[in-house]
Every structure is written in structure tokens, then in C-alpha cells.
C-alpha positions as CSV (number, residue, x, y, z in Angstrom):
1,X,0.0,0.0,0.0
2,X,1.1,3.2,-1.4
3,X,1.9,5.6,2.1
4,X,1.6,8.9,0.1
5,X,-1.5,10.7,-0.6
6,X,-0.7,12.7,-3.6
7,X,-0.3,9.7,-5.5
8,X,-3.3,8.0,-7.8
9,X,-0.4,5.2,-8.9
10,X,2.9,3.7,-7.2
11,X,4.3,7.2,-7.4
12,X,5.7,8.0,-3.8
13,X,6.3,12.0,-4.8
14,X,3.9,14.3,-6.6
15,X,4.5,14.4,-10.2
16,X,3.1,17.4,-12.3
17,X,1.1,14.6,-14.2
18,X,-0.7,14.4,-11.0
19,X,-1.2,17.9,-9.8
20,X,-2.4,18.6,-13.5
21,X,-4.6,15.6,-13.8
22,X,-6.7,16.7,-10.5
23,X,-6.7,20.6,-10.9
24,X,-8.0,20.0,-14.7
25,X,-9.6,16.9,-15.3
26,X,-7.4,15.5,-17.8
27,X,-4.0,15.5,-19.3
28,X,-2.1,19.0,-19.7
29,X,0.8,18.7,-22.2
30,X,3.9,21.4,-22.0
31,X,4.5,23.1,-25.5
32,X,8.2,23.9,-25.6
33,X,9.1,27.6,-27.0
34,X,11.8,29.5,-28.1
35,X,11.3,33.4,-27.1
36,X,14.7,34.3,-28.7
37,X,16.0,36.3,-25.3
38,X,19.7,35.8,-23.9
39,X,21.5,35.7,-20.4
40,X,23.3,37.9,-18.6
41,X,26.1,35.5,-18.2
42,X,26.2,35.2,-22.2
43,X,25.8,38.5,-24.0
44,X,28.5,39.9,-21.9
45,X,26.8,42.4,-19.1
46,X,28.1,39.6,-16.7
47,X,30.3,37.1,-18.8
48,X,30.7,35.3,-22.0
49,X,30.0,31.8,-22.7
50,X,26.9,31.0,-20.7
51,X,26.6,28.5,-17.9
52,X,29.5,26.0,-18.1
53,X,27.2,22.8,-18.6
54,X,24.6,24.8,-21.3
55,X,24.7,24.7,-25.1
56,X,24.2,27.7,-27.4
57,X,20.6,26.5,-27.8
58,X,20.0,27.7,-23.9
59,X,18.7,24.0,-23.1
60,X,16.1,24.2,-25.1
61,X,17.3,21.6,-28.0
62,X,14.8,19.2,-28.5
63,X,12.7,22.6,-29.7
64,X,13.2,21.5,-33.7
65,X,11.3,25.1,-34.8
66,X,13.3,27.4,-32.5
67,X,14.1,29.8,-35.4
68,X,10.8,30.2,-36.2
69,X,8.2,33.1,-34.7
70,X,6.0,31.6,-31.5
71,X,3.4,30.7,-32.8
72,X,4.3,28.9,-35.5
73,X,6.5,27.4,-33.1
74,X,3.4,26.6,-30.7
75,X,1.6,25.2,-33.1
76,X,4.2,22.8,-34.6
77,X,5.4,21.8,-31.4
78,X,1.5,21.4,-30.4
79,X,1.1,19.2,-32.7
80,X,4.0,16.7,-31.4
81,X,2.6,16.8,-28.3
82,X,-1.1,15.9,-30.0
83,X,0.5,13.0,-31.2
84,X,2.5,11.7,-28.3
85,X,-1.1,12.1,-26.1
86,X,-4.6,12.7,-26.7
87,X,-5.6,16.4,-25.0
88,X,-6.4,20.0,-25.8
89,X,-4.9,21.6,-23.2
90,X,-1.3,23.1,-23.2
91,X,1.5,24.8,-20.5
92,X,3.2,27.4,-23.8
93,X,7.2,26.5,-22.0
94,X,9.6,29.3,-22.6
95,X,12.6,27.6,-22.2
96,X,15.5,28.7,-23.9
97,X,18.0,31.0,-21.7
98,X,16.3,33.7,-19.7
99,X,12.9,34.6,-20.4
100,X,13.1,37.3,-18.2
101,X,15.9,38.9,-19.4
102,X,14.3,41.8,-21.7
103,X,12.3,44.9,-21.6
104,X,9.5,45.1,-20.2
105,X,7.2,45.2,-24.2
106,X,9.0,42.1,-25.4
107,X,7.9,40.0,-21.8
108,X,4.4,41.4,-22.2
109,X,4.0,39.9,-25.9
110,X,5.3,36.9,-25.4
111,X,2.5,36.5,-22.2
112,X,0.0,37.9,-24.7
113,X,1.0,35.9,-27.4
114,X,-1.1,32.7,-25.1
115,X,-2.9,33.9,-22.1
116,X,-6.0,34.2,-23.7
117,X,-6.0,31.1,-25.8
118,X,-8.5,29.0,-24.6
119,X,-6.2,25.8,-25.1
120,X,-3.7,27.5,-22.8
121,X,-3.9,26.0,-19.1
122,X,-1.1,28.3,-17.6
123,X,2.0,29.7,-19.1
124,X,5.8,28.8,-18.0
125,X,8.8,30.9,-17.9
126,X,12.4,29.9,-17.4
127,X,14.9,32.4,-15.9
128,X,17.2,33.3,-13.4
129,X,16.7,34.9,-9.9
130,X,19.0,38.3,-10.8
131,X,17.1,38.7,-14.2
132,X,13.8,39.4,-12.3
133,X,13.1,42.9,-10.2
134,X,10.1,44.4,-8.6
135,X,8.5,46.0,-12.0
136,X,9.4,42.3,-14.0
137,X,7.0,40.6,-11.6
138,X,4.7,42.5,-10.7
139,X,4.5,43.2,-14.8
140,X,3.8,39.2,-14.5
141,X,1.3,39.1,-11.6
142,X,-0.8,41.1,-13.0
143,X,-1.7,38.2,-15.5
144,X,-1.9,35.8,-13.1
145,X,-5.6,36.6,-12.1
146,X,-6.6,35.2,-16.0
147,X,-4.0,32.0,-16.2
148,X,-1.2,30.6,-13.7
149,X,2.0,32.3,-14.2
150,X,4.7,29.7,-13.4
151,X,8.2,31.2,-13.2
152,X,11.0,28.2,-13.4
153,X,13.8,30.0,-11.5
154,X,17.2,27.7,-12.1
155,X,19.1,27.6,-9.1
156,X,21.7,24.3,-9.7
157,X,23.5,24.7,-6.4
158,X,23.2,26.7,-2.9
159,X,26.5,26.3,-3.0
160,X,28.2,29.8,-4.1
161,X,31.5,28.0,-5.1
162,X,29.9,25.8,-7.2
163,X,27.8,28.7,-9.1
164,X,31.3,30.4,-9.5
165,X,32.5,27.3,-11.2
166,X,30.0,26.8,-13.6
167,X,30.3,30.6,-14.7
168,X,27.3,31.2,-13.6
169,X,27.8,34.5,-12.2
170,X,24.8,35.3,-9.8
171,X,24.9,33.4,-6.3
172,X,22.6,32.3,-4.0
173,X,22.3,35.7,-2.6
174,X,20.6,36.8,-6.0
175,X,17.6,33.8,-5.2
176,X,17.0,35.1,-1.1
177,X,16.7,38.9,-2.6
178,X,14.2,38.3,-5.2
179,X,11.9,35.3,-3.6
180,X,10.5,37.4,-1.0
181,X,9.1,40.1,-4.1
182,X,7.7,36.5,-5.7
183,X,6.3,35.4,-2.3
184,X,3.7,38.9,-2.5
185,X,2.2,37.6,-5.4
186,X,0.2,35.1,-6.8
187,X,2.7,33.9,-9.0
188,X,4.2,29.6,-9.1
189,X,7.4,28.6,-8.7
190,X,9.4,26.2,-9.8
191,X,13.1,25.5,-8.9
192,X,15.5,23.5,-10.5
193,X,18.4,22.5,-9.4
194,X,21.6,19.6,-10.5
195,X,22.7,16.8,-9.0
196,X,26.3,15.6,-9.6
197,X,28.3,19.2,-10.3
198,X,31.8,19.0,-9.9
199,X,33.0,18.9,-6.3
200,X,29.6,18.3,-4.9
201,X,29.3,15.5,-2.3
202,X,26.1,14.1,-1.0
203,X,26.2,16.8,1.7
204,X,26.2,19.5,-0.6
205,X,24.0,18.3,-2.8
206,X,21.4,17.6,0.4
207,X,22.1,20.9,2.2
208,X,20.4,22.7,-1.4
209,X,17.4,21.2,-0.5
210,X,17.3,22.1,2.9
211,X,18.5,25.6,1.9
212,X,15.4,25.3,-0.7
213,X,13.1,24.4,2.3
214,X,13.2,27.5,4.4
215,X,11.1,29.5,1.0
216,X,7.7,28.7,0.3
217,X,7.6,27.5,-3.2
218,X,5.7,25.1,-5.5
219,X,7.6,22.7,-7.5
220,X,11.0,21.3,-8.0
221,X,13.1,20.1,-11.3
222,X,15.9,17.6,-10.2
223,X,18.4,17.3,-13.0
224,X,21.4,14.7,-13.0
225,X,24.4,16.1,-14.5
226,X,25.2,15.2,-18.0
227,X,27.4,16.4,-20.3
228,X,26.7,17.7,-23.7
229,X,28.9,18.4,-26.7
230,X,29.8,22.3,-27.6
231,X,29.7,23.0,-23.9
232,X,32.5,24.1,-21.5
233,X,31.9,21.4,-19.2
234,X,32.0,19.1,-22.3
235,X,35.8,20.8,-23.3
236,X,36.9,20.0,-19.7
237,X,35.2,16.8,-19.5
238,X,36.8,15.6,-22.6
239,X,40.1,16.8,-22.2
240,X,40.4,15.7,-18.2
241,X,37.5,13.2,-17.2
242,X,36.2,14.0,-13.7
243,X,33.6,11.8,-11.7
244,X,30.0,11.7,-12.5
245,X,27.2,10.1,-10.4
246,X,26.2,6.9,-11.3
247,X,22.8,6.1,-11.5
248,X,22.7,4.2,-8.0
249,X,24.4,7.1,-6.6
250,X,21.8,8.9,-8.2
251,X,18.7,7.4,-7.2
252,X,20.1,7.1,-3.8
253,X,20.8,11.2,-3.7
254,X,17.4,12.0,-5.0
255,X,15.4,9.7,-2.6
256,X,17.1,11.6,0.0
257,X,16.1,14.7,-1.5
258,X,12.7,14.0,-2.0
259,X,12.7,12.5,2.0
260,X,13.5,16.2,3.4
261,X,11.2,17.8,1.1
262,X,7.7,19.5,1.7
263,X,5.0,16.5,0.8
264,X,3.1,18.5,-1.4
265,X,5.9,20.1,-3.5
266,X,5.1,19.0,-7.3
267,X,8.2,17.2,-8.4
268,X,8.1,18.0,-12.5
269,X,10.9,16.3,-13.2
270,X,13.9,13.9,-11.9
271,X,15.8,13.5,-15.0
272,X,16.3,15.5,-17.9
273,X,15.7,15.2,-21.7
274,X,18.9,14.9,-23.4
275,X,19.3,15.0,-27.6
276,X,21.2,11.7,-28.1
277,X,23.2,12.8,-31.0
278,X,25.0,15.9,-28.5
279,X,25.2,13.2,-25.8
280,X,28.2,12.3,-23.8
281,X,27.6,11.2,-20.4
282,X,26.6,9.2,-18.8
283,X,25.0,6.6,-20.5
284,X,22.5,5.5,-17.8
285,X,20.6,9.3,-18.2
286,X,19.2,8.6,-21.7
287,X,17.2,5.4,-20.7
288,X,14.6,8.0,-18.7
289,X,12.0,5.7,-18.2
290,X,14.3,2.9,-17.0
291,X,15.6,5.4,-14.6
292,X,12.3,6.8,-13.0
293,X,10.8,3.0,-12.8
294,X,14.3,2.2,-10.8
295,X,13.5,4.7,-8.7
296,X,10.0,4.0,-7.7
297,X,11.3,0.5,-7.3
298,X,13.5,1.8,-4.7
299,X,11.3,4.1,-2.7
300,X,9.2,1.0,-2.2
301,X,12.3,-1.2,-1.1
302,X,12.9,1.4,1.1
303,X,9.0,2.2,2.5
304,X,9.8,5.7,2.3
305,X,7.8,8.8,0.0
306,X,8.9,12.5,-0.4
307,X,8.4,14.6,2.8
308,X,9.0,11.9,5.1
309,X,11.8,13.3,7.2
310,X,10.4,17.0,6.4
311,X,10.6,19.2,9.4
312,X,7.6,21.0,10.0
């Protein structure tokens, strides 16, 4: 018997599946778009290069119509997702770089582009904590009264050293400033972070989530570590080979995780979705399915579900 209540299968976390299937009804598919914005970290006002363990394609690469204007893109990338399951509802997913990362005119189209499609269930935005400020989201709550606003704020690591290595050049510092502004609102969020960066024990990689634990927040993205070719980590990797996590070390990590977590945090993802032909490592990550399956498998073995050791 399954010990976790936000759970209509052997799931012992809450998956976005779920939280979707019981606020709407039915199946919610994410659209994947390309709003053609940049990061700080990229374009210079910070650094060059980007994030150490990104691609120029600002990790949105399985979007095959990036190039293209939104909503051809939404509706081409609709269509995928029309085939792949049988709904008319959509997330529009703005997930290349940071979405955030603009003036003001260029944000409000691209919300206006979809909040008042009827097909559209809520709208997602992925950015970083020091591209949003006071007028950015209160310029976003003021949608959130017609559609749910969900702002995916990548974090990676709590650990400032860590941020510094990946050339990521905003810190943890950047996240507690701007939370409390997000907190005000009626805005989501979801935070993602990495498992496996270099130098990161299972300490580290636990103390993020209790770091994560004293803000009030919706969802969590848990990413293992994989490297991708035309990347910095990729030149490093290549040319001096350090340690990644294998997948017991993995699932045995993000159990944990998920044990000090709040119990009805939405979990929208525990792996990630690499393109096989920029693929380098490991090999375990691109078998997803295997992966998630191992770690239900687990859970049960181990009679535990996510906010088990969560203190209230």
C-alpha cells in the first residue's frame, strides 16, 4: 500500500502529471518555445560563454522550430505533443535562456502571445533569480488573475563555489533577494536545481534542499548532471575526465532529496531530456523511463515517500 496521498499510482512523490490531472480533469501537455531572449552571463553584461554545462541552444534543444516566430512554433510543437497524447490543453514553455531577461514590451508579448488562448492551461517561464526585479514581476502578476503564471527559476546549487565554477555569475544571494518580491504575489514557482556538479558530495547536494526548504515555493526540477557536446563542461570533460554520479548514486541522492522535502511540493521532473546525438555522459541518463521505474522500485524497497523526514 502506497503511504503517500498525492499519488493515484505507485508514485511515492507528486509528479506534475498528478497535480495537472486533478486541478484539470485531464491531461495537460507542456508546448516547448523559443522566445529568442539571452542571459546575462552570455551576451557579456556579466560574462561570456553562458553556464558552463549549457549549449548555445539555452537548453532548449529538442525545440526543432526554435528559429521560427511563437506561434508557428506553438503550433508545430502542439502538434507533437497531439501525437505523443490525446488532450487539448497546453503549458506554452519558454525555455531557452532567460525569459526574463528583456524589456518590459518584449515580456508582455510573449505573455500575450497565449494567455487568452483557450487551449492554454497556464503559461511557464524559465529564468534566473537576478534577471527578475520588482516591476518584471509585478508586470507578471498582473496576468496571473486570468492564467497561472509559473516562473521556473534555475538555481543548480546553494553552493556559491559551485555557481562560481559553472560561470554562472549570480549566487545564491541573488535567489533570497528576489523570492520574498515573488512570495507577495500570486505567481508559481518552480526551482531547479543539479545533481552531480563537480565537487559536490552528498552533503552539498542535500544541504540545497534544505537551503530550498526554508522558502515557500511550488515545484521542484531535479536534473542529474550530463554532459553535452559544444559545452565548457564538455571541453573539460573531454580533455580531463572527472567523476560523474552513477545512477545508484543517483537514485540514492534523490530519494534523499525528496525525504527532506515538503510533501506536497510538485516534483516536474527527476531526470532531464537529453538529444542523443549531443550526448556524452553518462549513459544510464538517456534510458529516462528505466531510470524513474528504478527509482519507484526503490522508494518502495525502502518504504519511504517525499516529505518523510520534512521538518515542519
Amino acid at each position: 500500500m502506497n503511504p503517500y496521498p498525492y499519488s493515484f499510482d505507485n508514485k511515492r512523490y507528486q509528479t506534475f502529471n498528478y497535480y495537472l490531472k486533478q486541478k484539470y480533469q485531464k491531461k495537460v501537455a507542456k508546448v516547448i518555445l523559443d522566445a529568442h531572449f539571452t542571459c546575462p552571463n552570455r551576451d557579456g553584461t556579466k560574462a561570456f560563454g553562458g553556464c558552463a554545462f549549457c549549449s548555445n541552444k539555452g537548453s532548449g534543444d529538442a525545440n526543432l522550430f526554435s528559429k521560427e516566430d511563437l506561434l508557428i512554433q506553438y503550433r508545430a510543437n502542439q502538434m507533437v505533443m497531439k501525437r505523443k497524447w490525446d488532450t487539448d490543453l497546453f503549458i506554452p514553455y519558454f525555455q531557452n535562456f532567460s525569459n526574463t531577461y528583456g524589456p518590459l514590451e518584449k515580456i508582455k508579448t510573449m505573455i500575450e502571445t497565449f494567455i487568452h488562448l483557450d487551449e492554454v492551461a497556464a503559461i511557464a517561464i524559465a529564468t534566473r533569480s537576478d534577471c527578475l526585479d520588482e516591476e518584471k514581476i509585478d508586470l507578471l502578476n498582473s496576468y496571473a488573475h486570468i492564467k497561472p503564471i509559473y516562473l521556473e527559476i534555475g538555481i543548480e546549487s546553494t553552493k556559491d563555489e559551485t555557481l562560481k565554477l559553472l560561470n554562472r555569475q549570480e549566487s545564491f544571494k541573488d535567489f533570497k533577494k528576489i523570492m520574498p518580491l515573488i512570495q507577495k504575489t500570486a505567481l508559481k514557482t518552480c526551482l531547479h536545481i543539479i545533481d552531480g556538479l563537480p565537487f559536490e558530495d552528498e552533503e552539498t547536494m542535500l544541504k540545497t534542499i534544505k537551503d530550498l526548504n526554508e522558502f515557500a515555493f511550488d515545484a521542484l526540477k531535479i536534473h542529474m548532471l550530463y554532459i553535452i557536446k559544444d559545452t565548457a563542461l564538455a571541453k573539460e570533460y573531454l580533455s580531463s575526465p572527472f567523476k560523474l554520479l552513477s545512477k545508484e548514486e543517483y537514485i540514492d541522492v534523490v530519494i534523499k532529496q525528496l525525504e527532506l522535502l515538503r510533501s506536497d511540493v510538485i516534483i516536474e521532473r527527476l531526470s532531464g531530456d537529453p538529444i542523443k546525438e549531443d550526448f556524452i555522459a553518462p549513459s544510464w541518463v538517456l534510458n529516462k523511463r528505466q531510470l524513474l521505474n528504478d527509482i519507484d522500485k526503490e522508494m518502495k524497497r525502502r518504504d519511504t515517500w517525499q516529505g518523510k523526514y520534512y521538518e515542519y
